[in-house]
C-alpha positions in Angstrom: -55.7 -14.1 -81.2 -57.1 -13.4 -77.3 -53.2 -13.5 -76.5 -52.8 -10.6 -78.9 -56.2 -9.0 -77.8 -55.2 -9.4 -74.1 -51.7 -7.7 -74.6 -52.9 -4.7 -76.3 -55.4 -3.8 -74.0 -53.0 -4.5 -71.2 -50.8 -1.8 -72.5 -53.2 0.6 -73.8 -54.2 0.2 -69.7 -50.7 0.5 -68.2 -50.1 3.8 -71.0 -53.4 5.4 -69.7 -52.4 4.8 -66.0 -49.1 6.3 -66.7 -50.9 9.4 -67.6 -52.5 10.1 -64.4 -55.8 10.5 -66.3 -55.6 14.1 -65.4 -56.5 16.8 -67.9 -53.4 18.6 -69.3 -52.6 21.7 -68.0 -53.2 24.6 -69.7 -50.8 26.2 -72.0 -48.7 28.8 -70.0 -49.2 32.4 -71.2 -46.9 33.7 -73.8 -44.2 36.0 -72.1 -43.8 39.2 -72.8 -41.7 40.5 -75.2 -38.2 41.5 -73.6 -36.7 44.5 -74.4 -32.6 43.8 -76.0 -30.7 44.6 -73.3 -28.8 47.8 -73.7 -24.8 47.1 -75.3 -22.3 46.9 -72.7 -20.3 49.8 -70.6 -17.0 50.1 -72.4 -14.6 48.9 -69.6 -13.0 51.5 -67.4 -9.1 52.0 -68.3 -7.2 49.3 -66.1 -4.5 51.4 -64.1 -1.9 50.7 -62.0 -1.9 53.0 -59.8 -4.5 50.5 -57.8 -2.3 47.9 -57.9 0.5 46.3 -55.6 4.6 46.4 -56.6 5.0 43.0 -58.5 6.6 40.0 -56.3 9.7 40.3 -59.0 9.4 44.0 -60.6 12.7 43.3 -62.9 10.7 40.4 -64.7 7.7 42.1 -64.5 9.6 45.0 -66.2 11.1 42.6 -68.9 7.3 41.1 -69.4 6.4 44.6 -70.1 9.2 45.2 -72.7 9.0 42.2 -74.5 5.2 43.4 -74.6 6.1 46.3 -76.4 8.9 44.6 -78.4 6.2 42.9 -80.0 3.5 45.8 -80.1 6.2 47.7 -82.3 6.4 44.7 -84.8 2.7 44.4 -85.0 3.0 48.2 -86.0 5.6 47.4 -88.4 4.0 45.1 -89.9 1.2 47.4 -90.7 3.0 50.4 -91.8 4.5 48.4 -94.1 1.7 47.3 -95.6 -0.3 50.8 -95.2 2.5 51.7 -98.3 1.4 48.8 -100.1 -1.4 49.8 -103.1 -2.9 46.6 -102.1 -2.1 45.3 -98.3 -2.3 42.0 -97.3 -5.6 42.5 -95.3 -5.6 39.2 -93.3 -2.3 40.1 -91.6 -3.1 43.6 -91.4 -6.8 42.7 -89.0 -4.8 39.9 -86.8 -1.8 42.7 -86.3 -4.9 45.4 -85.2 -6.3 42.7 -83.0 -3.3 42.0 -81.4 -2.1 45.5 -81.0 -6.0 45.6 -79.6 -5.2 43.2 -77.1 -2.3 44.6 -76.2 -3.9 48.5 -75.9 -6.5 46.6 -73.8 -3.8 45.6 -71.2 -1.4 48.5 -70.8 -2.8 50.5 -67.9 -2.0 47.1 -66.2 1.6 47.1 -67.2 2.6 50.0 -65.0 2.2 49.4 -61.6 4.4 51.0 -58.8 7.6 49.7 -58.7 8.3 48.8 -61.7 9.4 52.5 -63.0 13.1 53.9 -63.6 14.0 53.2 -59.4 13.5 49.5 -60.3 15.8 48.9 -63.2 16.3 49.9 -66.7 13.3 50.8 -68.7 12.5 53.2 -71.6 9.4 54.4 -69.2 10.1 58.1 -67.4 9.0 58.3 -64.1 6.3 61.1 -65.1 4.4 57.7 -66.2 3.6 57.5 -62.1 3.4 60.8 -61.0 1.1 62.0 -64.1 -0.7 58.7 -64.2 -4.2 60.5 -64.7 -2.7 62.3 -68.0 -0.9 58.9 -69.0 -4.3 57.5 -68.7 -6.1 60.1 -70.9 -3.6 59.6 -73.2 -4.0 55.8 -73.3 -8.2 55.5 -73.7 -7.6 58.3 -76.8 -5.1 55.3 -77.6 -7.7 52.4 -77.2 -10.6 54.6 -79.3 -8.2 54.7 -82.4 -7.1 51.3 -81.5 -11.0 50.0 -82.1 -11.2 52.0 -85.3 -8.5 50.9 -86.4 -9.8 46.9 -86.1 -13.1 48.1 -87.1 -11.2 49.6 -90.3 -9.1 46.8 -90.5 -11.8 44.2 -90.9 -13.9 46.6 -93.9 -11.0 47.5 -96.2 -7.8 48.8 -97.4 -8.9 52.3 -98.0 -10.8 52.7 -94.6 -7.3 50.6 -93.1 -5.0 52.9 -94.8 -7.0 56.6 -93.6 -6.9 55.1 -89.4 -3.7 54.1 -89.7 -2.1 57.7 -89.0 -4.8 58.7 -86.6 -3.7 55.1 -84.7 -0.2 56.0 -85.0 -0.3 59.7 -83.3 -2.1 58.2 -80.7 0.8 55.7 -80.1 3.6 59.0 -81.1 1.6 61.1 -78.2 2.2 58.9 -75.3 6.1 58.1 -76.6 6.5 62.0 -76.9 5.6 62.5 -73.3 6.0 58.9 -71.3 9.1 57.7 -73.2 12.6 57.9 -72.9 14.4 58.8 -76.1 16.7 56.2 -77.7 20.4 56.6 -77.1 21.9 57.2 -80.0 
């Protein structure tokens, strides 16, 4: 029994030692509230006017086609879907996002050298020398493009009235920046 006595109060010693025997400090005072910090500057319009001619402009070109080749079947896939009475909503919001992603990028997929001198594209040379108008055009592109996700993730109905708005923003730029198909 003193065994057991003698071990208890050896660590009940060693804990209190452990401690310091200093009074705990006192309890910090409570912060004050922080304001939310305000949402995020929308990002400025990449363009390419900034940048540098691509190491390899024709596979930069073809990156950029095959960029829009699958932009267009994102589209299609919508349209097709806008004259459905009831679309298939879950491949309607992951086409939006990725035509988001993709509207996101394109003032990057137009840097110098990499226009009608450098090989075959659908692109007109205005696309360079009236960048700040192919600009404009592109962020009144990206603000339908985010309605259009917004829509895309509430509804059919709200889907079905961006849809057109989203499309003539897409029409404007071929209209202007595009070279017609050769029929």
């Amino acid at each position: 029994m003193k065994i057991k006595l003698f071990a208890a109060t050896a660590v009940l010693v060693l804990g209190l030692a452990a401690c310091g025997g200093e009074p705990p400090a006192p309890a910090p005072a409570p912060a004050a509230p922080v304001a939310e910090a305000p949402p995020p500057e929308p990002a400025p319009v990449a363009t390419a006017s900034v940048g540098e001619t691509p190491a390899d402009p024709v596979a930069f070109m073809k990156t950029r086609h095959d960029n829009y080749k699958d932009l267009g079947k994102n589209f299609k896939l919508m349209s097709d879907n806008n004259k459905l009475p009831a679309p298939d909503m879950a491949a309607v919001t992951a086409a939006a996002a990725k035509v988001k992603e993709y509207a996101d990028q394109m003032g990057t997929w137009f840097p110098p050298g990499t226009g009608p001198e450098a090989g075959e594209t659908k692109a007109k040379a205005i696309v360079w020398t009236e960048r700040a108008d192919f600009d404009a055009k592109l962020a009144e592109l990206q603000t339908e493009v985010d309605k259009l996700v917004t829509a895309a993730g509430t509804d059919a109905a709200a889907f079905k009235a961006q849809f057109g708005p989203t499309g003539g923003k897409c029409k404007a730029c071929h209209d202007k920046f595009r070279e017609e198909e050769k029929k």
